[in-house]
GUGUZA-31384 format. One line per 5 residues: number of its first residue (from 0); for each residue x, y, z of N, C-alpha, C. Coordinates in pm, whole numbers, plus 50000, padded with zeros to 5 digits. Each point is the difference from the previous one (the first is absolute). Last residue first. Example, Ala and Ser with C-alpha at 12.3 -4.5 7.8 and 13.67 -1.06 7.14 Angstrom:
BEGIN
1	51285 49775 50708 50082 50119 50006 49923 50109 50073 ~ 50029 49428 49993 49911 50119 50000 50090 50120 50000
***
This chain:
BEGIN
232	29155 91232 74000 49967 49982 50097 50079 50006 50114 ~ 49994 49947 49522 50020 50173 50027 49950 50026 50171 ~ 50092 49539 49741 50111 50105 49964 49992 50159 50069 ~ 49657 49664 50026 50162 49912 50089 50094 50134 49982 ~ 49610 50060 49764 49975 50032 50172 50094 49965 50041
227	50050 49889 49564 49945 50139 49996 50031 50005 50177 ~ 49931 49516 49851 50140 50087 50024 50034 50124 50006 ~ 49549 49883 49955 50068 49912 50159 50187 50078 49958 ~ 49703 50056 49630 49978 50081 50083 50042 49912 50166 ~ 50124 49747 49638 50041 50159 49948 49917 50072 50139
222	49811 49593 50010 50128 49971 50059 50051 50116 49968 ~ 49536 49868 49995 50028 50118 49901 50121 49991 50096 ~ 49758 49663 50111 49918 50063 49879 50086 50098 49892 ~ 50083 49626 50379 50042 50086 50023 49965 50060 49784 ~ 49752 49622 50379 50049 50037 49881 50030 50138 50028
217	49794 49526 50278 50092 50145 50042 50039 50039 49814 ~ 49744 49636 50349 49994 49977 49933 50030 50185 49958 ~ 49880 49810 50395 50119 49994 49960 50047 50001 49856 ~ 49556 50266 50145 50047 49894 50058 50177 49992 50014 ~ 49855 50248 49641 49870 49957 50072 50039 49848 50061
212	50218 50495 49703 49995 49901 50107 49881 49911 50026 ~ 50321 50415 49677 49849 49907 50011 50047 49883 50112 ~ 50279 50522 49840 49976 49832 50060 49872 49950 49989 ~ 50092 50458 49864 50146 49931 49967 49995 49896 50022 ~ 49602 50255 49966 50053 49934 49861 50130 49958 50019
207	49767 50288 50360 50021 50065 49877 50080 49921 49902 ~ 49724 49814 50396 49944 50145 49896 50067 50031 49908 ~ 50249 49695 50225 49899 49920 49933 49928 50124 49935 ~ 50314 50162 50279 50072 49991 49868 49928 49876 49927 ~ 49834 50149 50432 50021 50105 49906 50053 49964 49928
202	49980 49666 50254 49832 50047 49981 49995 50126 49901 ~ 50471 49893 50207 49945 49790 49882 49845 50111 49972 ~ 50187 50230 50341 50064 50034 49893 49949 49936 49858 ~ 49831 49947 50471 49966 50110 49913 50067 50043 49880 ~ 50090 49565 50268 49852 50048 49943 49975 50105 49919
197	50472 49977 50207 49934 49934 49881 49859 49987 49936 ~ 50115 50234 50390 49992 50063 49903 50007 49968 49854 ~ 49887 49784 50410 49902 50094 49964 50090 50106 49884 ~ 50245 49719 50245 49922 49884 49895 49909 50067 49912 ~ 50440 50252 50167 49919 49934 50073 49935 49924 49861
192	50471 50074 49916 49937 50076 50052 49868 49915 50052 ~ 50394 49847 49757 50039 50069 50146 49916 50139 50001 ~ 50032 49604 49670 50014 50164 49998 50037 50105 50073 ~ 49948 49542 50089 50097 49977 49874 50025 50135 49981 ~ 49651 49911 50252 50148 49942 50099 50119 50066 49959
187	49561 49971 49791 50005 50183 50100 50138 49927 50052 ~ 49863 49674 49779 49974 50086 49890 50089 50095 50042 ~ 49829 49682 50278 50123 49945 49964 50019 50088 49908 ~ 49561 50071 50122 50100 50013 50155 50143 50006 49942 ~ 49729 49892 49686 49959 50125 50017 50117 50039 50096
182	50047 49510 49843 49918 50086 50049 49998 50112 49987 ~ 50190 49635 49643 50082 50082 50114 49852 50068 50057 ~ 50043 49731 49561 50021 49925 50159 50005 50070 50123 ~ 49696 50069 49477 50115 50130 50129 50066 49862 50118 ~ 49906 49966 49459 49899 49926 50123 50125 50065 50120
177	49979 50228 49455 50061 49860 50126 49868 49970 50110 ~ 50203 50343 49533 49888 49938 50097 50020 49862 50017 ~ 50349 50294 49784 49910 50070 50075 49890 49911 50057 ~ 50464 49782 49937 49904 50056 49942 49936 50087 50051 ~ 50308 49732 50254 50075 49984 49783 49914 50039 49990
172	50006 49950 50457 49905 49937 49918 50055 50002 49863 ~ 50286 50209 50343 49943 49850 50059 49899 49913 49909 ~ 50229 50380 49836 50128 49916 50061 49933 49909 50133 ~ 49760 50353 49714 50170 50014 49915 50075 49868 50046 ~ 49563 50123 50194 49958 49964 49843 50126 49975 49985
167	50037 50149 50409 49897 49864 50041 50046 49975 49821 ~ 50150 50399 50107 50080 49932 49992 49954 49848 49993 ~ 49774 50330 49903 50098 50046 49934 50047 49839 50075 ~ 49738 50196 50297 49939 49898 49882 50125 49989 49873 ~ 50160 50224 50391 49969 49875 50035 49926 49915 49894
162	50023 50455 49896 50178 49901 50025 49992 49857 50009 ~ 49649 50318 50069 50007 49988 49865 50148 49928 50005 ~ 49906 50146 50398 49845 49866 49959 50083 49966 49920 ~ 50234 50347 50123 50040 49893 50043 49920 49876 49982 ~ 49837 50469 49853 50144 49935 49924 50037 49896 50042
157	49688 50209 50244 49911 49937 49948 50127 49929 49863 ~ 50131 50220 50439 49987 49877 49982 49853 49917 49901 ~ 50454 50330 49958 49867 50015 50062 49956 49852 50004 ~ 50557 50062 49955 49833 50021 49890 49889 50003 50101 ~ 50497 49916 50214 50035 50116 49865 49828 50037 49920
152	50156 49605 50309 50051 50111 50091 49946 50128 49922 ~ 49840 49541 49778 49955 50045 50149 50045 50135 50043 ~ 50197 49830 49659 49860 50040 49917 49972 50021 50170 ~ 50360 49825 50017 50050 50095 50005 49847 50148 49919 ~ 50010 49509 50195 49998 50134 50078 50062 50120 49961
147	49932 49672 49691 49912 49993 50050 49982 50082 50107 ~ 50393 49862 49797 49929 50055 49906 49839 50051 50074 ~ 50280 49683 50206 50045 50140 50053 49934 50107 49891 ~ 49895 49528 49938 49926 50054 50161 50044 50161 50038 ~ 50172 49778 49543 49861 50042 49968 49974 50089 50207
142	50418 49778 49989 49968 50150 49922 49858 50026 50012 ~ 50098 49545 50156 50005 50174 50051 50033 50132 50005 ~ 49954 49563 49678 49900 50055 50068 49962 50094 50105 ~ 50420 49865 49788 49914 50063 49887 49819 50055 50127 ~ 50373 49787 50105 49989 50153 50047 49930 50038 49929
137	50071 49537 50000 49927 50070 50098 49993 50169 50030 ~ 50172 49730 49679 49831 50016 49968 49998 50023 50122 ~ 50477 50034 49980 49914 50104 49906 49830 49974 49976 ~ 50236 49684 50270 50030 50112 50054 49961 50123 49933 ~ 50053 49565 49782 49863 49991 50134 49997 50173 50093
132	50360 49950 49646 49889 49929 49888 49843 50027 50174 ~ 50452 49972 50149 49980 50131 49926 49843 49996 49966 ~ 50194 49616 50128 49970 50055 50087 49988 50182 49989 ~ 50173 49680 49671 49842 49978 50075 49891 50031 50093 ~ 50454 50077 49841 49931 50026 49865 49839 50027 50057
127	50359 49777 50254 50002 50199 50011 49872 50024 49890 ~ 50147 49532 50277 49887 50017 49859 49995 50185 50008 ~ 50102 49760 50373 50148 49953 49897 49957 49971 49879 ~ 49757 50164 50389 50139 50042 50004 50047 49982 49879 ~ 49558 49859 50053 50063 50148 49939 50126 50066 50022
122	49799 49569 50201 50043 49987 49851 50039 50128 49949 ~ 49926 49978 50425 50085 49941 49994 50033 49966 49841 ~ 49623 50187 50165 50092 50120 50000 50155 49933 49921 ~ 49593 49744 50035 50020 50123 49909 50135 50047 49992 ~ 49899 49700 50348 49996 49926 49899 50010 50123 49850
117	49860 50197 50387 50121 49961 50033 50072 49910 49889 ~ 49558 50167 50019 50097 50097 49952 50126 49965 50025 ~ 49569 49703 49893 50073 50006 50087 50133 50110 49967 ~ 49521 50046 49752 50137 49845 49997 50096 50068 50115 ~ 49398 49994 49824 50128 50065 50088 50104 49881 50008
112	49546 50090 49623 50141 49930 50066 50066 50069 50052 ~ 49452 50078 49854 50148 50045 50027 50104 49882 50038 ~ 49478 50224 49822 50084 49841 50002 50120 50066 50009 ~ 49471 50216 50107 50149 50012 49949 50075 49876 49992 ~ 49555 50333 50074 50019 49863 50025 50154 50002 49882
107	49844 50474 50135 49958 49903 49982 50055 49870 49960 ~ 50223 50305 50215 49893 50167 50009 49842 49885 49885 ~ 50460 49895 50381 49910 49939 49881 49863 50059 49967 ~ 50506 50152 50250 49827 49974 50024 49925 49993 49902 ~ 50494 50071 50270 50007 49955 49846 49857 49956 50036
102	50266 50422 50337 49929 49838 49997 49992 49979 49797 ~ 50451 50306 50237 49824 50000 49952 49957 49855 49998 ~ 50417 50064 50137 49959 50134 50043 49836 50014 49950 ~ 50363 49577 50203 49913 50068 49870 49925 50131 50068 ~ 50437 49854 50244 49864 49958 49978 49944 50069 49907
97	50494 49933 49926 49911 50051 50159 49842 49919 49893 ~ 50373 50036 49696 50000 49866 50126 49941 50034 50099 ~ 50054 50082 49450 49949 50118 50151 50012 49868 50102 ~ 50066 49893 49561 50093 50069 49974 49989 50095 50132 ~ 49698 49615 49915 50176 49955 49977 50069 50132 50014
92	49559 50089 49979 50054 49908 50144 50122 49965 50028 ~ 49754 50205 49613 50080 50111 50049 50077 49932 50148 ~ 49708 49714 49652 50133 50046 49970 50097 50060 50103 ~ 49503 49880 49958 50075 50009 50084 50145 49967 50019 ~ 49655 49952 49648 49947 50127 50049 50087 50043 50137
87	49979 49836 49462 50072 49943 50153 49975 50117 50058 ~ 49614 49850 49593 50124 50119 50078 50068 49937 50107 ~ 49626 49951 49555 50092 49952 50092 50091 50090 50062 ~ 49534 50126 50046 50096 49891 49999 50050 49976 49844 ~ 49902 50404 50315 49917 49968 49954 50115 49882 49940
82	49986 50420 50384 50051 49936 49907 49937 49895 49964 ~ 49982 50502 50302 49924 49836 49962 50101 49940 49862 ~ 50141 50370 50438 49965 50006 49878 49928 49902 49942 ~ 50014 50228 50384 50143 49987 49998 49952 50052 49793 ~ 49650 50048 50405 50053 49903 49904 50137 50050 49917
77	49805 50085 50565 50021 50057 49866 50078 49911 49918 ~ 49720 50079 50493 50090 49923 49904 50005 50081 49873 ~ 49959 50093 50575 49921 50025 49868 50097 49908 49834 ~ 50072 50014 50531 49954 49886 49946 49935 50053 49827 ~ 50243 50272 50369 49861 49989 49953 49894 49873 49936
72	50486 49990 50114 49980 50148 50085 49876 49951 50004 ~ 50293 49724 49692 49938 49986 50188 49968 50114 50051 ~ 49865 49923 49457 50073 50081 50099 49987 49949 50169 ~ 49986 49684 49526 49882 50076 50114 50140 50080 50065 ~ 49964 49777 49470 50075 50058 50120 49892 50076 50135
67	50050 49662 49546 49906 50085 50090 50093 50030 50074 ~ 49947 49803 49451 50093 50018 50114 49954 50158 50112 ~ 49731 49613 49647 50028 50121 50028 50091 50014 50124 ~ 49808 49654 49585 50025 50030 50111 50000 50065 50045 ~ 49811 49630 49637 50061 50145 50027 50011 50049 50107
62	50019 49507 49650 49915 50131 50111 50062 50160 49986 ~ 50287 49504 49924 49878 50077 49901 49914 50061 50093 ~ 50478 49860 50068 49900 49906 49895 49922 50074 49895 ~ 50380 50168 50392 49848 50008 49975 49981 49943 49851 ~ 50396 49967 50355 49994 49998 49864 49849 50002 49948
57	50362 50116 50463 49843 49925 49939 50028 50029 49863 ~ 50340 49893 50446 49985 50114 49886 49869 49944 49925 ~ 50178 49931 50597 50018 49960 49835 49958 50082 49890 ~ 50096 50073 50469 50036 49876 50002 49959 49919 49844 ~ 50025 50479 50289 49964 49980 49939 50084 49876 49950
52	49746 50189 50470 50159 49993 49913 49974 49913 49878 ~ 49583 50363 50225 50055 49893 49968 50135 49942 49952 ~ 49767 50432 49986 50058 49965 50128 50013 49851 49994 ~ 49640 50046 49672 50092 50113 50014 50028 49970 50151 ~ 49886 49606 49698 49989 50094 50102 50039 50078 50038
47	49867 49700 49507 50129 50052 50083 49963 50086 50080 ~ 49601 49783 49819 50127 49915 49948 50150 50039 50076 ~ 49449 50021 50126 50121 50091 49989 50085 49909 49991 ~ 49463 50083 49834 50114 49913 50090 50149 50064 49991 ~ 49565 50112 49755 50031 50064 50130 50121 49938 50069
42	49780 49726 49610 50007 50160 50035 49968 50066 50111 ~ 50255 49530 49922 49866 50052 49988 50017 50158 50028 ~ 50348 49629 49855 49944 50031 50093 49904 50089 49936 ~ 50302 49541 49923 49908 50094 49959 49990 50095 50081 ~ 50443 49691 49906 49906 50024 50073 49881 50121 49930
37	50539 49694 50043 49932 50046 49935 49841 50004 50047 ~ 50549 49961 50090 49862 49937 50008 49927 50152 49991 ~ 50578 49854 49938 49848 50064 49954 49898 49937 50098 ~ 50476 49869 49942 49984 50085 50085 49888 50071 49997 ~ 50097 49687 49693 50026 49932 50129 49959 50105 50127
32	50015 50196 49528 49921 49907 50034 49993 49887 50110 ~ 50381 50262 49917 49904 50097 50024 49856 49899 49973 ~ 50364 49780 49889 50047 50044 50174 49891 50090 50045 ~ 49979 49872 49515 49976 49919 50100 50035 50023 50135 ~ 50187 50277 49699 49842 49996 49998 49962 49917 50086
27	50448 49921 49860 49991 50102 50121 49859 50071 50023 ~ 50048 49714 49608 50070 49887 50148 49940 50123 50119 ~ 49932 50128 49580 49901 49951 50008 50053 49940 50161 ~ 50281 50419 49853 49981 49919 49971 49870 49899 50057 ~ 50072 50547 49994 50004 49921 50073 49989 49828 49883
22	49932 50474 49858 50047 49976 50069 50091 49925 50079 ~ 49608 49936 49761 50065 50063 49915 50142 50098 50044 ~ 49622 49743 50193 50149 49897 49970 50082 50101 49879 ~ 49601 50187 50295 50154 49966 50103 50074 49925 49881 ~ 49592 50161 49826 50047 50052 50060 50151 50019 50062
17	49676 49623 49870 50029 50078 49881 50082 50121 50047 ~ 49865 49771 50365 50056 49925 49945 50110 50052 49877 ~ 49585 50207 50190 50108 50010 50038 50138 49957 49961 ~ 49566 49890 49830 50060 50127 50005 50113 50027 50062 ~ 49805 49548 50031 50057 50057 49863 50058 50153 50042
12	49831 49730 50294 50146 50016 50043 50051 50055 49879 ~ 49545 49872 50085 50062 50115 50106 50128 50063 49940 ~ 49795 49576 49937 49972 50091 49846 49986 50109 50079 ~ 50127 49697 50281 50086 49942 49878 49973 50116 49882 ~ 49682 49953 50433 50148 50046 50019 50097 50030 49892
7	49606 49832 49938 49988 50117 50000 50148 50063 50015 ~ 49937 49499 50044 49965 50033 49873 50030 50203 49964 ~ 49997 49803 50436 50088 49959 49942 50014 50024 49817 ~ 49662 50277 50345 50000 49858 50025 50150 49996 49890 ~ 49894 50428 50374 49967 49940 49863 50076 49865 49920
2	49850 50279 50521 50091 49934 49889 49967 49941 49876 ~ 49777 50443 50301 49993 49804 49978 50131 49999 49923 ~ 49724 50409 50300 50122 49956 49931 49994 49849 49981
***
């Protein structure tokens, strides 16, 4: 994790910025830039700690992330969901006051501003508009996570691959071929099944023309037949 230099900070603050004053006047922006700092982190690093009290809200820059959840029983984890930048990614803080329920994990190198939720909150009292406006992108994103177990409770698990790619092209990369950030391991998390069956799944649907791979380097060939399997899976 590094801080990022004065200059960076400043061309941080566009997106967001663009965001809150539509809303919010330029004066009452500034309270939220006082209350910011701003920072890189690296892939793998953990931006928000699950069980942790939650002491501020993120605004992802640019990267991509994934929301983790480890079970205390087993420790086994499971990906929530990934999100891709720009996004406020810790919205739900202001509105949950126990400890965070999932970790926030930099699935690759990322630029984020955390702003003090208290300094937040205090402006969202007396901004309804505004505080709506932050509260709907955040559900927005945990829909997609409950969207996700609900492909988990209900499809096989070669339908749940096809979801997961479906969803990488639709809403982390904008396309069929990308550069994979996510492991195999981090793949089977998301799917909630083992690693070995990603292997075997990704190896059979290269034979049969739905994917090409080599390396990180990832194309979804024949997307109509991925949604086919999502659908009858």
């Amino acid at each position: 994790m590094n801080f990022l230099d004065n200059k960076d900070s400043k061309d941080n603050f566009s997106g967001f910025r663009k965001i809150s004053t539509l809303f919010i006047s330029s004066d009452e922006f500034r309270k939220i830039e006082k209350a910011a700092v701003f920072l890189r982190f690296k892939k793998g690093e953990t931006i928000l700690k699950q069980g942790h009290t939650p002491t501020h809200i993120a605004y992802l820059q640019s990267g991509i992330v994934k929301f983790n959840f480890q079970s205390p029983e087993n420790e086994k984890n499971t990906i929530l969901t990934l999100v891709s930048a720009p996004k406020i990614l810790g919205g739900a803080n202001l509105f949950y006051k126990d400890n965070n329920l999932f970790s926030i994990v930099a699935v690759e190198d990322c630029e984020i501003f955390l702003i003090e939720a208290g300094a937040m909150y205090e402006l969202l009292k007396d901004n309804g508009n505004y505080a709506v406006a932050l509260f709907q992108m955040a559900s927005e994103m945990f829909k997609k996570s409950i969207l996700n177990f609900i492909s988990v409770a209900n499809k096989q698990k070669e339908a749940r691959i096809a979801d997961v790619f479906i969803y990488l092209a639709e809403e982390i990369y904008f396309g069929t071929a990308f550069k994979l950030s996510l492991t195999r391991k981090e793949i089977a998390e998301f799917a909630c099944c083992s690693v070995e069956n990603i292997i075997m799944t990704l190896s059979k649907w290269q034979q049969e023309g739905i994917v090409s791979f080599s390396g990180k380097n990832f194309e979804i060939t024949d997307i109509e037949k991925l949604r086919y399997i999502s659908k009858v899976g």
